[in-house]
SEMI-381598 format. One record per residue: residue in one letter; x, y, z of N, C-alpha, C in turn. Coordinates in steps of 0.1 Angstrom, whole numbers. Layout:
BEGIN
<site kolro="A" n_u="X" n_v="Y" n_w="Z" ca_u="X" ca_v="Y" ca_w="Z" c_u="X" c_v="Y" c_w="Z"/>
...
END
This chain:
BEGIN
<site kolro="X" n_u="1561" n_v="-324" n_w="96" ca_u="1556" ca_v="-320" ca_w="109" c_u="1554" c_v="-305" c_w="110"/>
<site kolro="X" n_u="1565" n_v="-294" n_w="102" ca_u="1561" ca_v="-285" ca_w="107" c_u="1550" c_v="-281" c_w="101"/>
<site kolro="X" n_u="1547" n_v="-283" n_w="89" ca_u="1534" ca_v="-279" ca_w="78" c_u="1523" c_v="-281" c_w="88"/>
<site kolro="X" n_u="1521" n_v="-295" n_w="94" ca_u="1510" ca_v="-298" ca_w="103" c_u="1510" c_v="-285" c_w="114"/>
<site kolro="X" n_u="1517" n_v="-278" n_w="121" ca_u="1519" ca_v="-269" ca_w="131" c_u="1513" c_v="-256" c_w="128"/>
<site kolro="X" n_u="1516" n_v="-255" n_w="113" ca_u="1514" ca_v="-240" ca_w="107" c_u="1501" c_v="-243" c_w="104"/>
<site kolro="X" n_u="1494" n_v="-253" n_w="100" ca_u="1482" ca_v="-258" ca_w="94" c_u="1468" c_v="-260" c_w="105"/>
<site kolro="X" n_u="1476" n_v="-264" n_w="119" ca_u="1467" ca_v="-261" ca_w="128" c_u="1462" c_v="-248" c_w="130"/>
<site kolro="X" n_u="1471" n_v="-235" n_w="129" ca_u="1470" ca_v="-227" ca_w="135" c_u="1462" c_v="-219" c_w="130"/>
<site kolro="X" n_u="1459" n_v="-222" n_w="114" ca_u="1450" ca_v="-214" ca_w="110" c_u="1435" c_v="-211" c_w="109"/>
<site kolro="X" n_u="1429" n_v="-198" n_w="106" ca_u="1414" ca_v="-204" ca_w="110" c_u="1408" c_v="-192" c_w="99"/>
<site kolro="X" n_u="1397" n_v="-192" n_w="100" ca_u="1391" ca_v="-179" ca_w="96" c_u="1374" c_v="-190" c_w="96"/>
<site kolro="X" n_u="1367" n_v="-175" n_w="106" ca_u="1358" ca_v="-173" ca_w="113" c_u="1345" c_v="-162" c_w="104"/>
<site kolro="X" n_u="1337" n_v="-166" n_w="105" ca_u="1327" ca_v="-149" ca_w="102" c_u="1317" c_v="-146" c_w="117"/>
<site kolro="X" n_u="1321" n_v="-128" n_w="117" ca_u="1318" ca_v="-126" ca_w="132" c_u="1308" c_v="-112" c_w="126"/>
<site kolro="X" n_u="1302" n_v="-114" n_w="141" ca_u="1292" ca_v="-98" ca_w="140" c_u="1296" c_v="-94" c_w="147"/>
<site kolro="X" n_u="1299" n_v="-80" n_w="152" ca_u="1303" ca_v="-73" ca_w="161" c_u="1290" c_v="-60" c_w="162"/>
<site kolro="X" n_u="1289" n_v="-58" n_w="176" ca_u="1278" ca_v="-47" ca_w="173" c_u="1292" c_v="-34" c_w="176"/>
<site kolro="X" n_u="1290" n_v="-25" n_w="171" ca_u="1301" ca_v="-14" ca_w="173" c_u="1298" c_v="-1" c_w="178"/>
<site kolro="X" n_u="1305" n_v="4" n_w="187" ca_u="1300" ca_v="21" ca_w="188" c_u="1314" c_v="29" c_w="178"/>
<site kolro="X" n_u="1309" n_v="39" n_w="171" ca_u="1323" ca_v="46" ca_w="170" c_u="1318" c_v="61" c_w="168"/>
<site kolro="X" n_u="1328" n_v="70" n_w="170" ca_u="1329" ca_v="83" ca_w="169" c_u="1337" c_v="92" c_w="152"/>
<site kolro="X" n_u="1333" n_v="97" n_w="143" ca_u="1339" ca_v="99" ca_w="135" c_u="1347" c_v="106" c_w="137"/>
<site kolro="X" n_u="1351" n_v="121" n_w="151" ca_u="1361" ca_v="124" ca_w="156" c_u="1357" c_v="124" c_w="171"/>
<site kolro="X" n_u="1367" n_v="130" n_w="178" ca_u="1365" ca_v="132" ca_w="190" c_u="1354" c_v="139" c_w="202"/>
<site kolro="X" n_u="1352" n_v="148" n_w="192" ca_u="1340" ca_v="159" ca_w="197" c_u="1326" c_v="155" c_w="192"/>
<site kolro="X" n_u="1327" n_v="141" n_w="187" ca_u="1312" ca_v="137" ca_w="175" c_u="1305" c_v="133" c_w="183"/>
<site kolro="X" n_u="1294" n_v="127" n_w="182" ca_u="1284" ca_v="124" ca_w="193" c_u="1289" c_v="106" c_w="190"/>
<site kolro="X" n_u="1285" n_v="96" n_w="194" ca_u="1281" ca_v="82" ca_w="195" c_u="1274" c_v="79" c_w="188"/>
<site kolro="X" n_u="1280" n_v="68" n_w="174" ca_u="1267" ca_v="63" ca_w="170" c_u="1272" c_v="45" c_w="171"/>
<site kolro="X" n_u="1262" n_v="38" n_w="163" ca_u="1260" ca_v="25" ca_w="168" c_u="1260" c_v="18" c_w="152"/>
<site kolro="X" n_u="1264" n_v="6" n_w="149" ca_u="1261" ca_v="-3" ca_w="140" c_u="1265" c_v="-18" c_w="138"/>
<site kolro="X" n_u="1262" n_v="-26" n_w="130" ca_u="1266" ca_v="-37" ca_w="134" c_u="1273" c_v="-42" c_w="121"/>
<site kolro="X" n_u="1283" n_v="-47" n_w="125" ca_u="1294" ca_v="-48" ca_w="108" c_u="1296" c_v="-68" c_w="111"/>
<site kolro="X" n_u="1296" n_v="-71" n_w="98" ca_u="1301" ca_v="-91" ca_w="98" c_u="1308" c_v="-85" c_w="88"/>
<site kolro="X" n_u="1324" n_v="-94" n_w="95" ca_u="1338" ca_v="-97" ca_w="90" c_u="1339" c_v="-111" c_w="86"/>
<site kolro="X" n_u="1343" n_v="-112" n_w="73" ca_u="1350" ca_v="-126" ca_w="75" c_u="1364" c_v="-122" c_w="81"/>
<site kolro="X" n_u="1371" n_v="-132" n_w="91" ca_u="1382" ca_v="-127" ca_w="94" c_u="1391" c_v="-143" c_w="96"/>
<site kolro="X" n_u="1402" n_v="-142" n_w="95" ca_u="1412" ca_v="-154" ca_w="86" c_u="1428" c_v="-152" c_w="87"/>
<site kolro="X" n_u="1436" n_v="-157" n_w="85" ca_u="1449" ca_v="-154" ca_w="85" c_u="1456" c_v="-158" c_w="76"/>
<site kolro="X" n_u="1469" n_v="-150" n_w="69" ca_u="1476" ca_v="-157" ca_w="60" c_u="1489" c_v="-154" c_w="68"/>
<site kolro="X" n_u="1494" n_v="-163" n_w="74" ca_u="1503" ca_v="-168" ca_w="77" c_u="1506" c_v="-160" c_w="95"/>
<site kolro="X" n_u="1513" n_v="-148" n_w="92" ca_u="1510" ca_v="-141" ca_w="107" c_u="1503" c_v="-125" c_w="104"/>
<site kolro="X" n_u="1499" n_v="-128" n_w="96" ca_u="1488" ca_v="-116" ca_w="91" c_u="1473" c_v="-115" c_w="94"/>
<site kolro="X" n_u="1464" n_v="-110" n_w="100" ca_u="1447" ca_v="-109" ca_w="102" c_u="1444" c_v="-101" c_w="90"/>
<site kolro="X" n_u="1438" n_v="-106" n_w="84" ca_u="1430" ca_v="-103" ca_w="75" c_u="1414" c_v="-100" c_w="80"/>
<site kolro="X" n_u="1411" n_v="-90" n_w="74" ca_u="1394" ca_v="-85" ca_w="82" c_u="1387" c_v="-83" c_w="63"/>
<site kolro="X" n_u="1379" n_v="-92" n_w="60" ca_u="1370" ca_v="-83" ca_w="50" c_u="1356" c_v="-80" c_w="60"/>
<site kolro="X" n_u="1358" n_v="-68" n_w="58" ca_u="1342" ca_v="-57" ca_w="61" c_u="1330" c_v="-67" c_w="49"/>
<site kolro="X" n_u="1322" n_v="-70" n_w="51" ca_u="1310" ca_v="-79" ca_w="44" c_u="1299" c_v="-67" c_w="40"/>
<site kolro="X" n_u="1301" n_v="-57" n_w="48" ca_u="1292" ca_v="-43" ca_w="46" c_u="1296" c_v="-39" c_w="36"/>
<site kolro="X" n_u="1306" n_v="-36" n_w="32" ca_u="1310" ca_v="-25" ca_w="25" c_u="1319" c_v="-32" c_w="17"/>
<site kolro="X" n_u="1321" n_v="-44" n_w="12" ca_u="1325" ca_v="-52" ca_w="1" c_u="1343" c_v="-55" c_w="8"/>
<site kolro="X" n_u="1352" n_v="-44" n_w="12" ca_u="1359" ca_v="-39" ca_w="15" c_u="1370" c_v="-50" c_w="27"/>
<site kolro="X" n_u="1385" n_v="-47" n_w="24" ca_u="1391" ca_v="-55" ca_w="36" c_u="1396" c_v="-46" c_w="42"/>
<site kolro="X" n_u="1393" n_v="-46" n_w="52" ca_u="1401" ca_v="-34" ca_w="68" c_u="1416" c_v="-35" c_w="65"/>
<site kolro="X" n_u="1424" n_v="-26" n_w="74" ca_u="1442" ca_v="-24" ca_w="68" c_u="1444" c_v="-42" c_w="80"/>
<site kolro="X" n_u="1456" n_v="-50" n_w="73" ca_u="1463" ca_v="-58" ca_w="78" c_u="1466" c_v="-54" c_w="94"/>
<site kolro="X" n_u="1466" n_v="-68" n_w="98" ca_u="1473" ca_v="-66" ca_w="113" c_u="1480" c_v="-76" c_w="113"/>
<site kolro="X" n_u="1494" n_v="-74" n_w="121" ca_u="1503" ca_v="-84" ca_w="126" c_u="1496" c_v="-94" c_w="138"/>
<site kolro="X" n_u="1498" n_v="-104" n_w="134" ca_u="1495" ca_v="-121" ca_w="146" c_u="1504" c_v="-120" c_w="157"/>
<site kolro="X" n_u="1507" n_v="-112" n_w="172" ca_u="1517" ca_v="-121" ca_w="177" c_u="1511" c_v="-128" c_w="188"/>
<site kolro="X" n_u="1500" n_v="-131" n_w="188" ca_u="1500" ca_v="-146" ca_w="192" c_u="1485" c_v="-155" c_w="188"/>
<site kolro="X" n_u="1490" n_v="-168" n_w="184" ca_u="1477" ca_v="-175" ca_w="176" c_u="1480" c_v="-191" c_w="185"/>
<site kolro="X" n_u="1472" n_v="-195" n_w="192" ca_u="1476" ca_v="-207" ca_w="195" c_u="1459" c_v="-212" c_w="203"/>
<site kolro="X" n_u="1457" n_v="-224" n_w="208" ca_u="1444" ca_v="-230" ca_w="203" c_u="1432" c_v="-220" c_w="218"/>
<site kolro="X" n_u="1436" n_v="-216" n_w="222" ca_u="1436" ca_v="-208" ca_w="228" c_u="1428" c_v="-190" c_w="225"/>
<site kolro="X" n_u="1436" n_v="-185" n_w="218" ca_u="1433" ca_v="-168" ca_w="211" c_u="1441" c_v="-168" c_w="203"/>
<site kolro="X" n_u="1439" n_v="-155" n_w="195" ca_u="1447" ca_v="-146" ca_w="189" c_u="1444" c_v="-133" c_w="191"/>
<site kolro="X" n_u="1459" n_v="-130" n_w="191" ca_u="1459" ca_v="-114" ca_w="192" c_u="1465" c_v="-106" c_w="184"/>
<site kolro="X" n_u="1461" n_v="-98" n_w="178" ca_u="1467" ca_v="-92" ca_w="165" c_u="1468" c_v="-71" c_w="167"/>
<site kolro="X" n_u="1476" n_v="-67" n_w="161" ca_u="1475" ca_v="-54" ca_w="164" c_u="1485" c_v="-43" c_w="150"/>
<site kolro="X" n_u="1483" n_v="-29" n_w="154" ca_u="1492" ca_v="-29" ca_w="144" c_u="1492" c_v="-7" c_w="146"/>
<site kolro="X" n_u="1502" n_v="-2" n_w="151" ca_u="1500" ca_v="12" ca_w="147" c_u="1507" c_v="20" c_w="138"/>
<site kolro="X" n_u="1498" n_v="26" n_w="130" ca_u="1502" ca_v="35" ca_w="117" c_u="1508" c_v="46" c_w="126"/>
<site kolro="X" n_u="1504" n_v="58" n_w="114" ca_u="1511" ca_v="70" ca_w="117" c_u="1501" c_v="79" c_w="125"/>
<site kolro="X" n_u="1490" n_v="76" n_w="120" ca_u="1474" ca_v="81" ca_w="128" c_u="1467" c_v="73" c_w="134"/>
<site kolro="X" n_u="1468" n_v="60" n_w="135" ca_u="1462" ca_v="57" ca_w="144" c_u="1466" c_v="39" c_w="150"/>
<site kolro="X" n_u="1461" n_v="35" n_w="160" ca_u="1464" ca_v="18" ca_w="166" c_u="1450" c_v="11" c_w="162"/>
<site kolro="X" n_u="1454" n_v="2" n_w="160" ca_u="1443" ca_v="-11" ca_w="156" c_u="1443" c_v="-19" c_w="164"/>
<site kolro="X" n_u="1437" n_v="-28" n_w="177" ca_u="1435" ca_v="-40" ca_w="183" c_u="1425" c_v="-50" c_w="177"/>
<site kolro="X" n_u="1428" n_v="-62" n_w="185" ca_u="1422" ca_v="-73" ca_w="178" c_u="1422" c_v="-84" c_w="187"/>
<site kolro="X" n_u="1413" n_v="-89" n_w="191" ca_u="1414" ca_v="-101" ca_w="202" c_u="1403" c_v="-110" c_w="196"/>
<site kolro="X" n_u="1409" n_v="-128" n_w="195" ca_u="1398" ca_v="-132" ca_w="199" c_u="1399" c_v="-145" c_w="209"/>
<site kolro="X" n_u="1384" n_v="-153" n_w="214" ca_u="1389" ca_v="-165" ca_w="220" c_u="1386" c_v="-177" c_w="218"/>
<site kolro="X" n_u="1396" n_v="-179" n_w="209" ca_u="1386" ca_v="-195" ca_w="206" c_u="1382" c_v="-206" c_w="207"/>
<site kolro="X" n_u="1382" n_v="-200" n_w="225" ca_u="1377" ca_v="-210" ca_w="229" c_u="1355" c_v="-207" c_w="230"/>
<site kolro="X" n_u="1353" n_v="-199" n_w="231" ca_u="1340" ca_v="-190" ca_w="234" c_u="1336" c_v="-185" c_w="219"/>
<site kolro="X" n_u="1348" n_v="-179" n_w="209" ca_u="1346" ca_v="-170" ca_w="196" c_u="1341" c_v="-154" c_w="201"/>
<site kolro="X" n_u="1342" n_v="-156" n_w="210" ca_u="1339" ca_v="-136" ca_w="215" c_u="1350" c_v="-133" c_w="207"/>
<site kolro="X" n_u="1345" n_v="-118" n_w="203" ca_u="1354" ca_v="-112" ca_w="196" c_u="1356" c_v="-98" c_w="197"/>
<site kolro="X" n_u="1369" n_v="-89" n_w="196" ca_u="1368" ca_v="-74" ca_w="201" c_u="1378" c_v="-73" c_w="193"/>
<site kolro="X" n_u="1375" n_v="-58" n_w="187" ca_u="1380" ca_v="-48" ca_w="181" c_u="1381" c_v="-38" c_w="182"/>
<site kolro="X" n_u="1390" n_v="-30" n_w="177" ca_u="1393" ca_v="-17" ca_w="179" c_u="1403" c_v="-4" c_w="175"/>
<site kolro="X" n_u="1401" n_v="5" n_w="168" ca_u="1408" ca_v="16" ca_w="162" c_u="1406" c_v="26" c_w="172"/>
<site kolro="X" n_u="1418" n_v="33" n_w="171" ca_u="1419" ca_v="45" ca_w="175" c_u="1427" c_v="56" c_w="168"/>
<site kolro="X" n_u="1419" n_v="66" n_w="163" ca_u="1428" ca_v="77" ca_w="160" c_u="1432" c_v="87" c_w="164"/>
<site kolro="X" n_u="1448" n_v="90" n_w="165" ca_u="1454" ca_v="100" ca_w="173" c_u="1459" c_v="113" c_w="165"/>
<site kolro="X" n_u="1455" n_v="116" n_w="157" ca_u="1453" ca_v="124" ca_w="144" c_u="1447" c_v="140" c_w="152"/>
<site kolro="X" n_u="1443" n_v="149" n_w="145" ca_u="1441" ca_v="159" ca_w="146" c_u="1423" c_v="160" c_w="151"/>
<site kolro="X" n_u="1419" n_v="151" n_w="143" ca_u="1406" ca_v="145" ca_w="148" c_u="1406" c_v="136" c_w="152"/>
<site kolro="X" n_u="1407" n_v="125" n_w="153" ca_u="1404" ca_v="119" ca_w="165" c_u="1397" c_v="110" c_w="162"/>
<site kolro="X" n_u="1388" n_v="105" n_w="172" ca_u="1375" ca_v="93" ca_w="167" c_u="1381" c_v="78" c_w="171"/>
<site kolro="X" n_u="1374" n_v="69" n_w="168" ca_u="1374" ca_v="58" ca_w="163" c_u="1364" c_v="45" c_w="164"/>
<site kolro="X" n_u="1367" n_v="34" n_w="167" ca_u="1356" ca_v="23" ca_w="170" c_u="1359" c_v="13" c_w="179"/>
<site kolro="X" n_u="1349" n_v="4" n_w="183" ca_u="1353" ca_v="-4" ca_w="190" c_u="1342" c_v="-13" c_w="191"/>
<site kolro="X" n_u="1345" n_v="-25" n_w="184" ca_u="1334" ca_v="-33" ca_w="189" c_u="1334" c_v="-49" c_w="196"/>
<site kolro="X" n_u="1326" n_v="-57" n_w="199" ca_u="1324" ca_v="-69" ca_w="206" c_u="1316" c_v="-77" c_w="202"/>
<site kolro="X" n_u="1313" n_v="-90" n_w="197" ca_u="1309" ca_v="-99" ca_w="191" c_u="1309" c_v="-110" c_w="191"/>
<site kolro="X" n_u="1304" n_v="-118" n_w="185" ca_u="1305" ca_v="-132" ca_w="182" c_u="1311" c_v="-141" c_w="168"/>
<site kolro="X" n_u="1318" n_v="-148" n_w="166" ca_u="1323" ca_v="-151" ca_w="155" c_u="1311" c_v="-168" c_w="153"/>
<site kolro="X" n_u="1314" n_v="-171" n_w="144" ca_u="1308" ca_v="-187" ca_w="138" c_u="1318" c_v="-191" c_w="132"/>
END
C-alpha cells in the first residue's frame, strides 16, 4: 500500500514558461522562453533546462498531493520558488538573488 502512495505522487511534466529576468539588479529586462522537463525523485524537483542541455540546482517538495506541488529551496545567494497546479498544469517559477548583484527570474507557463 504504501509503494502505491508514493507511486501516485509522482509525476514529471514538460513545461514552457515564457520568462522575464534581470542579470543584476540595475540590468534592464529581458524576455525568453525556456521548456523544462520537470519530475521528482522522491521529495526532490528536478528541473532539466531543454535549452541549454543542463538541470537547474534541486528543490525540496514540501507539498505534492493531486492537487499542486510546491517546491523551494535558499542557498547562500539566492531563493528558488516553484509552484505548480495539477489541476490546470499552470506553472511558476522563480529565483532570486540577494548577492551583491542581484537579478533574477521569474516565469509562468504551461506544463503537458
Amino acid at each position: 500500500m504504501w509503494c502505491n502512495v508514493g507511486f501516485a505522487k509522482n509525476f514529471n511534466y514538460t513545461c514552457l514558461l515564457e520568462v522575464q529576468y534581470k542579470t543584476a539588479d540595475n540590468s534592464k529586462w529581458y524576455n525568453k522562453k525556456i521548456k523544462f522537463n520537470i519530475f521528482n525523485s522522491g521529495n526532490i524537483l528536478k528541473m532539466f533546462d531543454k535549452d541549454i542541455d543542463l538541470y537547474r540546482d534541486d528543490l525540496k517538495i514540501f507539498v505534492n498531493n493531486s492537487n499542486e506541488v510546491l517546491a523551494s529551496k535558499t542557498f547562500t545567494n539566492k531563493f528558488n520558488g516553484f509552484v505548480l497546479n495539477k489541476n490546470t498544469l499552470h506553472v511558476k517559477y522563480s529565483n532570486m538573488y540577494f548577492d551583491d548583484e542581484g537579478g533574477g527570474e521569474y516565469g509562468i507557463g504551461q506544463c503537458y
